[in-house]
N, C-alpha and C positions, 0 to 999 in steps of 0.2 A: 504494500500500500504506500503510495506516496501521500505525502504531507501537502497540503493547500498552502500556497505561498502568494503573496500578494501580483504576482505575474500568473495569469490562470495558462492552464495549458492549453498547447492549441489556438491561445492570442491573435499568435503574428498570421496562423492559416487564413484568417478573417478580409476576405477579399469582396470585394464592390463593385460595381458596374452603374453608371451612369443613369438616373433618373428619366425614364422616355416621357412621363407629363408631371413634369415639377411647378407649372402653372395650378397645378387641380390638385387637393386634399385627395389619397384615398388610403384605403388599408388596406395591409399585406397580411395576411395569417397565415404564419408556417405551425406545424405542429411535432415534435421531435417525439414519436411515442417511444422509442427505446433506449428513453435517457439512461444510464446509470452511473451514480459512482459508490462510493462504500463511506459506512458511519465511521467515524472517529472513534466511537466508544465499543462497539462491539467487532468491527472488522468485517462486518457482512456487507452484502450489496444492497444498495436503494434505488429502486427502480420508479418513474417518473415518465409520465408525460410533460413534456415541456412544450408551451405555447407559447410563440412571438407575435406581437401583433402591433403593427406599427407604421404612422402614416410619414413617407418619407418624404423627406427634403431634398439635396440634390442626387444621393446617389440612393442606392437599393443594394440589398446584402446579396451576394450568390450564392446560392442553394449547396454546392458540391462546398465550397469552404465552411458555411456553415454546418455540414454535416458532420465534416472532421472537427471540427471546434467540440461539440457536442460530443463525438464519441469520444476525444479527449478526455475525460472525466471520470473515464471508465475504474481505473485506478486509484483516483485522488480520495482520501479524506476528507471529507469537508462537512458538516452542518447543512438540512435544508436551506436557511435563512443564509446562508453567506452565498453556498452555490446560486441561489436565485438572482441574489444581490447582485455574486461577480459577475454573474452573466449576465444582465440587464446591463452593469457599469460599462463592461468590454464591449457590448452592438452601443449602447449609448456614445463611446467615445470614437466608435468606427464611423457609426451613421450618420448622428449627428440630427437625428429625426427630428420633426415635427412634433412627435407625439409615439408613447411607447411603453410597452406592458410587455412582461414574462412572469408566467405563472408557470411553479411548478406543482403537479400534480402527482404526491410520491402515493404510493400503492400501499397499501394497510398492511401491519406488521402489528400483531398482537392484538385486533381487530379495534387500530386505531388509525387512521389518513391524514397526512399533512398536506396543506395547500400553501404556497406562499405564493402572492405575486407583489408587485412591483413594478410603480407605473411612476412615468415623467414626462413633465412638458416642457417644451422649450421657451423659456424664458420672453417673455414679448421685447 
């Protein structure tokens, strides 16, 4: 298990491509249903839906980087609340969005379910 470090892994994979209607508001919704990475405290896997959803500004994420950023995680230790956090932090400082939400949706363990999300706007 690797240790969560304040550089997420999979970072720099985070690749963009140019916004084709950056005149017009819309939303993107990707959905990552085979997030995983493992608890800090017990060593096991936390498996997660993770949804992006977010109205871009000049450029737009790419799907193929963003799926390695995601499966990056695989390995790492981390907390729901921080993983959700670094991941919203990292497309936040890629994108630069308009507007933008990641929830993650971890799968029940001990017949308990965590949700985090985590939304931001851009500043007027």
């Amino acid at each position: 298990m690797v240790d969560a470090s304040d550089k997420a892994p999979g970072r720099d994979r985070l690749e963009t491509f140019t916004n084709p209607a950056p005149s017009r508001d819309y939303h993107i919704n990707i959905e990552a249903p085979e997030f995983t990475c493992v608890c800090p405290k017990t060593g096991h896997p936390d498996f997660a839906l993770v949804v992006l959803s977010y109205v871009p500004d000049a450029v737009c994420i790419e799907l193929k980087s963003y799926k390695l950023y995601i499966h990056a995680w695989r390995n790492v230790g981390i907390f729901h609340e921080a993983v959700t956090n670094t991941i919203a932090d990292d497309l936040i400082a890629v994108l630069k969005p308009r507007w933008l939400s990641v929830e993650s949706r971890f799968h029940a363990h001990g017949g308990i379910s965590t949700s985090v999300r985590v939304e931001y706007s851009k500043p007027a």
